[in-house]
Each structure stands twice: as structure tokens, then as C-alpha cells.
SELO-488066 format. One record per residue (C-alpha): x, y, z. Coordinates in steps of 0.05 Angstrom, whole numbers, padded with zeros to 5 digits, always signed. Each point is the difference from the previous one (the first is absolute). Layout:
<guvexs>
XYZ ...
</guvexs>
This chain:
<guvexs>
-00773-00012+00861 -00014-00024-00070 +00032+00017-00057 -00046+00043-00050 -00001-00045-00057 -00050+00010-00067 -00041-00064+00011 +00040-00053-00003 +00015-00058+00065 +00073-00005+00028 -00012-00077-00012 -00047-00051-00035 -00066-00015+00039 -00020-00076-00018 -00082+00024+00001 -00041+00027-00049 +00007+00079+00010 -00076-00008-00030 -00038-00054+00053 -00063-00018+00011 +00006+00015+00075 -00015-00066+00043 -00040+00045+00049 -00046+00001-00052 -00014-00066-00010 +00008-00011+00072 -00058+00054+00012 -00047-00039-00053 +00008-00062+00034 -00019+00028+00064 -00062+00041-00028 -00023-00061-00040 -00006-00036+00065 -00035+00058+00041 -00038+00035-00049 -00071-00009+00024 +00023+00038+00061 +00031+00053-00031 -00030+00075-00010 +00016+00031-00068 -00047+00062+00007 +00047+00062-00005 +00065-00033+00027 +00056-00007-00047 +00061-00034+00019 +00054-00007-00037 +00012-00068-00019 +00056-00010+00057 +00002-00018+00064 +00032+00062+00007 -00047+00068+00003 +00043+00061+00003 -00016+00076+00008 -00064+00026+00033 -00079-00022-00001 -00010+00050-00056 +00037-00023-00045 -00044-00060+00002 -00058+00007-00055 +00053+00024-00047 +00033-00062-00018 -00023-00060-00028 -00053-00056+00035 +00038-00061+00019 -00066-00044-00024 +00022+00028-00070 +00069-00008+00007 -00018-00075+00025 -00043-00008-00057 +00041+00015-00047 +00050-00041+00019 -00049-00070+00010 -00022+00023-00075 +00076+00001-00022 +00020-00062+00040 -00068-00042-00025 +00018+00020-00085 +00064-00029+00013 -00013-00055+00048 -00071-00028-00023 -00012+00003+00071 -00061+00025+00036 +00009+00071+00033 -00001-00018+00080 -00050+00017+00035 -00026+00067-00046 -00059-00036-00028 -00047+00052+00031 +00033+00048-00039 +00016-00028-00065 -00060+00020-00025 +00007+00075+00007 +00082-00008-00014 -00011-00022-00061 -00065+00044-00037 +00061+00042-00002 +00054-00041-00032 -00003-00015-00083 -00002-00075-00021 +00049-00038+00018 +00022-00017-00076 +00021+00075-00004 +00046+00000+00067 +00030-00059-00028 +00009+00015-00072 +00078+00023-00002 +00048+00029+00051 -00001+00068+00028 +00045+00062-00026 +00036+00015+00058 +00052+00051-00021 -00024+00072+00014 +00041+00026-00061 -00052-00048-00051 -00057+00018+00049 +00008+00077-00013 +00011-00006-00083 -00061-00045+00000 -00040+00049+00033 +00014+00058-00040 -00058+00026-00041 +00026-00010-00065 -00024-00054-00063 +00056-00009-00033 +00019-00079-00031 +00067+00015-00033 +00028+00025+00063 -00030-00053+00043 +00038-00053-00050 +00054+00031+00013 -00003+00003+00079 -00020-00073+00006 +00067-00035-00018 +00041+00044+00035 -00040-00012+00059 -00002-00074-00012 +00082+00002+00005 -00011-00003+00089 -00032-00068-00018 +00058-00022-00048 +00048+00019+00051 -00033-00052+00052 +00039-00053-00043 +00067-00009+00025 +00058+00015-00026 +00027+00021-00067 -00055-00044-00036 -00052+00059+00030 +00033+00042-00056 -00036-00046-00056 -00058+00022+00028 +00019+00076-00002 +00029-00002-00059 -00065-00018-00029 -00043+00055+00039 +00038+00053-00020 +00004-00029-00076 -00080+00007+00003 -00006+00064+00042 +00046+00036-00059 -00039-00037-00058 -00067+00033+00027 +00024+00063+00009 +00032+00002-00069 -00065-00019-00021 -00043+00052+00054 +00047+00051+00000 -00044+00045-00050 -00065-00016+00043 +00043+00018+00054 +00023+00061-00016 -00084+00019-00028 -00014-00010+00074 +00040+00045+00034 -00033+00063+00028 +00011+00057-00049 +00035+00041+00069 +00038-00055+00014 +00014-00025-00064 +00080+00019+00000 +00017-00025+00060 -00036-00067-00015 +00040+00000-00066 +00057+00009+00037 -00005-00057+00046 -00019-00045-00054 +00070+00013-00030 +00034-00014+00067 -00054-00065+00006 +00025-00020-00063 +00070+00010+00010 -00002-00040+00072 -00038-00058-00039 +00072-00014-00045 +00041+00012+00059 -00035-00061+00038 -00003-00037-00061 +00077+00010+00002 +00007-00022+00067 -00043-00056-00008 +00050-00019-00057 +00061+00005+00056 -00040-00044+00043 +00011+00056+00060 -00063-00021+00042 +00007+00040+00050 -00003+00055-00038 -00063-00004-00025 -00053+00014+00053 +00032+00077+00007 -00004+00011-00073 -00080-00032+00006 -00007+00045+00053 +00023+00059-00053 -00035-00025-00057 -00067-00010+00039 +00005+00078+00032 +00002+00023-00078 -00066-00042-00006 -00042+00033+00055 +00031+00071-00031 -00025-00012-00065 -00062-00027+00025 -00011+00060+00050 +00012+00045-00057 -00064-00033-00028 -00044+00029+00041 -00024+00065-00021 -00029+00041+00068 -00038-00030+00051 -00049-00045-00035 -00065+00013+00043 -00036+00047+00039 -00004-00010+00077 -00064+00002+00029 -00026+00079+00021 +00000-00020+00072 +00071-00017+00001 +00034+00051-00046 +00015+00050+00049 +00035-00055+00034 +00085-00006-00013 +00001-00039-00063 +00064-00046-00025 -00019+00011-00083 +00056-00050-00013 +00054-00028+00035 +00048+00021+00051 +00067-00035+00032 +00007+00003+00083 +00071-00023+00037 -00019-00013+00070 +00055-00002+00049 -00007-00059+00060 +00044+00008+00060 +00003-00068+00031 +00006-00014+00063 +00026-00068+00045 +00029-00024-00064 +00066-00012+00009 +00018-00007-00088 -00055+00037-00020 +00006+00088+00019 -00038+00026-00045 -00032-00008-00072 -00040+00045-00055 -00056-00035-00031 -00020+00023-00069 -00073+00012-00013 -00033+00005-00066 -00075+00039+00017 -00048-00013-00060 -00049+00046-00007 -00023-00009-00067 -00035-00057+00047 -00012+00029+00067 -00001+00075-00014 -00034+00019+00066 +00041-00047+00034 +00073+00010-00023 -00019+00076+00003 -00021+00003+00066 +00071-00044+00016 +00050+00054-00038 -00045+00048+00033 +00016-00025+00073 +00079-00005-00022 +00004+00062-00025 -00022+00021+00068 +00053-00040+00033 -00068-00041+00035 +00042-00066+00011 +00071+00031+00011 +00018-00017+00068 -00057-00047+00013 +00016-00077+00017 -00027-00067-00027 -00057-00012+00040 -00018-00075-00024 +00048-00059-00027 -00022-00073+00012 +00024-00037-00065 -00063+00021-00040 +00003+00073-00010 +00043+00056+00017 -00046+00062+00026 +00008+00070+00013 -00037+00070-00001 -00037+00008+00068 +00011+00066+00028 +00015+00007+00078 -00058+00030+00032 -00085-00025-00006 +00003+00017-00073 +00012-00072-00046 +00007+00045-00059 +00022+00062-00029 -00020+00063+00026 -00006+00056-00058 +00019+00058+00040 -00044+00047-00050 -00055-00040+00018 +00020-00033+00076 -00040-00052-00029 +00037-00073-00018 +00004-00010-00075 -00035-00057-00023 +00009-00030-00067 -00049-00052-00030 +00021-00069-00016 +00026+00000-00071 -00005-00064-00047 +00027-00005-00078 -00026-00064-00028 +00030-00038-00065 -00036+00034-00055 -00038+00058+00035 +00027+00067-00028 -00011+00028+00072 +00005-00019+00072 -00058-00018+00039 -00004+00043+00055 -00033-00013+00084 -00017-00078-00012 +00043-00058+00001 -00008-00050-00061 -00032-00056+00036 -00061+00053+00020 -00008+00033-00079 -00010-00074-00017 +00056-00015-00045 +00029-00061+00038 +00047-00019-00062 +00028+00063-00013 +00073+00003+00001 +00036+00070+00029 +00045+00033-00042 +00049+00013+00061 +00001-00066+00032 +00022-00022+00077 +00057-00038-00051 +00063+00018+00019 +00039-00007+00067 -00003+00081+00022 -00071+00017-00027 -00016+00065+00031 -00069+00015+00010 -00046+00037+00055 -00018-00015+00066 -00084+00013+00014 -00051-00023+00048 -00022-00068-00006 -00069+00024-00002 +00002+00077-00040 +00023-00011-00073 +00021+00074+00001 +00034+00008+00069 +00072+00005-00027 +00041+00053+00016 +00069-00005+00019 +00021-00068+00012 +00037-00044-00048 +00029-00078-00003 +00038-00031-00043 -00020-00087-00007 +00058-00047+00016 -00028-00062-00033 +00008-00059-00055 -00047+00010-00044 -00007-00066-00030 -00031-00018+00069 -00055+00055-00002 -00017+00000-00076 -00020+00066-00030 -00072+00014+00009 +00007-00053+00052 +00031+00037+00065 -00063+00038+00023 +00045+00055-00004 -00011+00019-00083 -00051+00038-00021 -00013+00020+00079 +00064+00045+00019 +00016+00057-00050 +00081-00024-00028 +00032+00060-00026 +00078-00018-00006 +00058-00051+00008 +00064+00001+00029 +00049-00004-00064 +00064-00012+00035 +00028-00037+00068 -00082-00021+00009 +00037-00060+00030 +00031+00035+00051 -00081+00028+00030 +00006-00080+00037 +00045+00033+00041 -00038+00056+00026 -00029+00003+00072 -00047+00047+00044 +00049+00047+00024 +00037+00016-00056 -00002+00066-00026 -00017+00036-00069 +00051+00050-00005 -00021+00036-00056 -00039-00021-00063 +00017+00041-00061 -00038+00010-00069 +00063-00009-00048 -00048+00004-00071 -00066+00009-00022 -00030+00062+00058 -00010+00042-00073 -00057-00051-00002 -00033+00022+00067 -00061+00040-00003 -00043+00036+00042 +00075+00005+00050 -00030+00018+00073 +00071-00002+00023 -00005+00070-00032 -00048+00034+00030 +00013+00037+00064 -00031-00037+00061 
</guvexs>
């Protein structure tokens, strides 16, 4: 038997823990060439040769021809060369892309931690000043050696200039109930700042991405403290619905199996629902019932990681007060909207250039499961995207601004590669943030 361990291989693997899986690209090749006699009309592989679990699981996942399209999109921006074979479809592929001088104009944030400050609902410059050179200090790092520390030493000189200069338009922007608790993480932010300055001055490199780490988890405090309530109103329809009014923190506990280094692993989970209120809601809902605890990985193929389908007919939640299955309409926030738009995908409201404020970024994007053909058939069923972003650009993937994202994993996201059907969820656990849950039907006697 394996040896519990918390996340970490017995030995070096000489892969990418992170890869584009060949299948893949073996699978687009092969649809290229056959296309013509392919059906597309409510089947839905799953962009492997491989189709685990039962038929009914089918019209939950994604269509391969958009999985294939996205990928002949990705491979012709960085190739030049013609999509094979997909010129039949390249028309309606790409009404619902942007131009191609916005995919291209500057890499992807791919770190969940910059994802989740960026998206939270605050306008605040001096703090933002602030964040941006401490986050720039991952890039300095890429340098090697000591000589990275140049570059660090020069981030952190102008991330404690601006807030010496903010920290008064910092401190105005705190919420007035959260106001002492944001003043006291600015004194610890401050603090850190001169202690990595100080190890930047004993050229101790490896020392530095921990105390980034620190400094960047006062940040998103201070910023969180910004907020003042939830900063919207939920449509009436949905408002009786569980409601995330903030943010909440989920460890979810994998038992592996047929891995001989690998026993078992807790994923953290940041749920956003300042975002996705319906959707992270309905999630801390369903753990709070202990919905997935127990229940296995029911899809794994290199692209996504999927789980949520309940054993029996049902593909969704049944609300025992109801015995109906909950359903909970697709749920998009936009970049500068004050408000999701809710039970249409971006591509059908028109707004083919509008970027999501929870992008399918980072490696571990969470986001719901639905019928390929109902925009509000989700319900129960989750997946988290194993993918390099740089080779589905933002807005690009056919997957933004048409699946509802409400989370990321925060820590050991590298480990989801790993996963495979069979492997069990042994418990997923809310470990901050259920004060934030509304509406609780957890609570309410069956």
C-alpha cells in the first residue's frame, strides 16, 4: 500500500505534471480527417478516445467539435497555419471569438491567487500599485540565480514607495466594519515589505517566494476589507436560491487510487461568489450536505477533471423538500458589468469581445457542468480544466463566457493531473467564508 503522503511524489517525474494530453491532439487529427461523417447533434464526447461512466452522463460534458475547435483556433494563432479540415465551421467558431489583436495582445494571468484579487469588486489604484510589483517578483524569479535578486530588489523598492505614497488612500478605502482589521494587516504588509527587502539585501533567494506568498495574502486582506456588503442585488427569481454574498474557502480530500506515490491529497478551493453567487451558493450548499462525500471521479482524460453525478436516473441534485432536481441558471460576470448576466452565454447576449471576470485562466478552474444545449441545466456536477492556457487564449477556448467559473484551486492545483475516474472524494469541507451563505437549505428539515 502507499504511503499517505500530503501531495508530494516519492521521486521526480521528467513530464510536465500540467500536459497538453497527446490524446487530444491525436483525437483532432482524427476528427479533422472524418468530420463530414461525423454527427454532433446531442452527443458529447469527451475529447478522448476514452468515454468513461454511463450514456447519461453524455450531454453533460463538453462537445468534442468545440473542444476540436478550439484547439485548431489555438494551434492556427500560433502556427499561421490553416485549421484542418474545420472550414465548414469556421464561420460559426469564430462570430463567437473577439479579434484576434485582443487574444494576442499580452500573455494570460494564470495564477489563481492574481485571478481572485483582480476580480474582487473593489476601485481602488493605490492598492493596486502596490499589488503589481509584488506580483511581478514570480517573473523576476524566472532569472536564474542570485542576479534574479536585482530584479526583486527593485519590485519590492517600488511596491513600498507606492504604498508610502497610497497608504492614506488606502486606509480611506477600507470598509468602515472592516476598517481595523484592514489597518491591521497593512502594518503586518508593511512590516513583511522590510523584512524582504532585508533578505533581498542577504541575497537568500530562496527565501523569497514564501515571504511573496505572505506579503501578497496581506494584499487580498486589505483589499477584501474594501468591500463593503455585497455590492448588488440578485435577480428576484434567484434570491430564494443559496447565495455565496462573498467568498468562501473549501479543502477537498482525494483518495487516490492505483497510484503507487501518490495516496491521497486535499485540494484547496477558493469559491467566489461575489462573481457567481447562485453558483458558488448552490456548491457550499451541496457540501454542507455532504452531496460529493463518498462519491468518485467520474471523468479524467487530460482536459478536465469531473465529478457530481449522482447514482441513480437523476444527473442532478434532488432537493428532498421539493423531490425536484435543483437547477441553477448559467451565471456570467463580465469585465465592467456591476452584475452577472444570468441564463445566456456571452456569445448569444451579443457581446463577442467581452472579457469574464473569472476566466478558464488558471490550471484548476472550477466551474459547472450543464447541458450542451440548456443554458440553465446545472445542478450538481462540477470540473475543474487541466489546461495551458497560452494555447486556448482567454475569450478564445469556447469555454469563457459559456460555462459559469466560480473558483480555483489555490494550492497542490498541480497535483488534479493526477486524478482518475475511480478515485474517490472523501470529504470536502468549508474551512472559511459559510457566514457568507444565504438562503442555507442544508437547514431546513427535508
Amino acid at each position: 500500500m502507499a504511503a499517505i503522503i500530503s501531495c508530494h511524489y516519492s521521486f521526480s517525474l521528467s513530464t510536465s505534471s500540467k500536459p497538453i494530453n497527446p490524446r487530444i491532439n491525436t483525437n483532432f487529427v482524427r476528427l479533422s480527417n472524418s468530420h463530414k461523417n461525423t454527427s454532433f447533434h446531442r452527443f458529447v464526447p469527451r475529447c478522448s478516445s476514452q468515454i468513461h461512466g454511463h450514456n447519461k452522463q453524455r450531454d453533460r460534458l463538453f462537445p468534442l467539435k468545440e473542444c476540436a475547435i478550439s484547439i485548431a483556433l489555438a494551434v492556427g494563432l500560433i502556427t499561421g497555419e490553416p485549421t484542418l479540415g474545420w472550414s465548414s465551421h469556421a464561420n460559426a467558431a469564430t462570430q463567437a471569438l473577439p479579434d484576434l489583436a485582443v487574444l494576442i495582445s499580452g500573455p494570460p494571468i494564470k495564477d489563481p491567487g492574481v485571478l481572485l484579487r483582480n476580480a474582487l469588486p473593489i476601485d481602488n489604484k493605490a492598492i493596486r500599485e502596490v499589488q503589481k510589483p509584488l506580483e511581478d517578483i514570480t517573473d523576476s524569479l524566472k532569472i536564474a540565480g542570485v542576479k534574479a535578486l536585482d530584479s526583486v530588489e527593485r519590485n519590492v523598492r517600488q511596491a513600498s514607495r507606492a504604498f508610502k505614497q497610497g497608504k492614506s488612500l488606502i486606509v480611506s478605502g477600507l470598509a468602515e466594519s472592516k476598517k481595523d482589521h484592514g489597518i491591521e494587516l497593512l502594518g503586518k504588509l508593511e512590516a513583511g515589505m522590510d523584512e524582504l527587502q532585508q533578505i533581498v539585501e542577504d541575497r537568500n533567494r530562496d527565501a523569497v517566494p514564501s515571504k511573496q506568498k505572505e506579503l501578497l495574502n496581506y494584499v487580498g486582506g486589505v483589499e477584501e476589507d474594501m468591500v463593503d456588503g455585497f455590492p448588488y442585488e440578485v435577480p428576484e427569481e434567484y434570491q430564494n436560491m443559496p447565495l455565496l454574498k462573498g467568498r468562501a474557502t473549501v479543502d477537498m480530500k482525494v483518495k487516490v487510487k492505483d497510484n503507487p506515490s501518490l495516496d491521497e491529497c486535499v485540494f484547496r478551493i477558493v469559491l467566489d461568489g461575489y462573481n457567481a453567487p447562485v453558483t458558488a451558493g448552490n456548491f457550499v450548499d451541496l457540501v454542507e450536505r455532504h452531496f460529493y462525500d463518498g462519491m468518485e471521479i467520474q471523468r479524467a482524460d487530460g482536459f478536465v477533471v469531473q465529478t457530481g453525478d449522482p447514482e441513480g436516473p437523476a444527473e442532478g441534485f434532488i432537493d428532498p423538500s421539493t423531490e425536484k432536481t435543483r437547477r441553477i441558471p448559467l451565471e456570467i460576470m463580465a469585465m465592467g458589468e456591476k452584475a452577472p448576466f444570468y441564463g445566456a452565454t456571452l456569445e448569444e447576449l451579443g457581446l463577442y469581445k467581452a472579457q469574464t471576470k473569472l476566466p478558464f485562466n488558471a490550471f484548476g478552474t472550477m466551474a459547472m457542468a450543464r447541458d450542451e444545449f440548456d443554458d440553465n441545466s446545472a445542478s450538481s456536477q462540477v470540473f475543474w480544466l487541466l489546461k495551458e492556457s497560452e494555447l486556448t487564449p482567454s475569450n478564445a477556448n469556447i469555454l469563457d463566457g459559456r460555462y459559469a467559473v466560480f473558483g480555483y484551486v489555490t494550492e497542490n492545483e498541480d497535483f488534479l493531473a493526477d486524478v482518475k475516474v475511480g478515485d474517490v472524494i472523501e470529504s470536502i469541507q468549508v474551512v472559511s467564508g459559510l457566514d457568507n451563505l444565504a438562503n442555507p437549505s442544508y437547514k431546513i428539515a427535508g
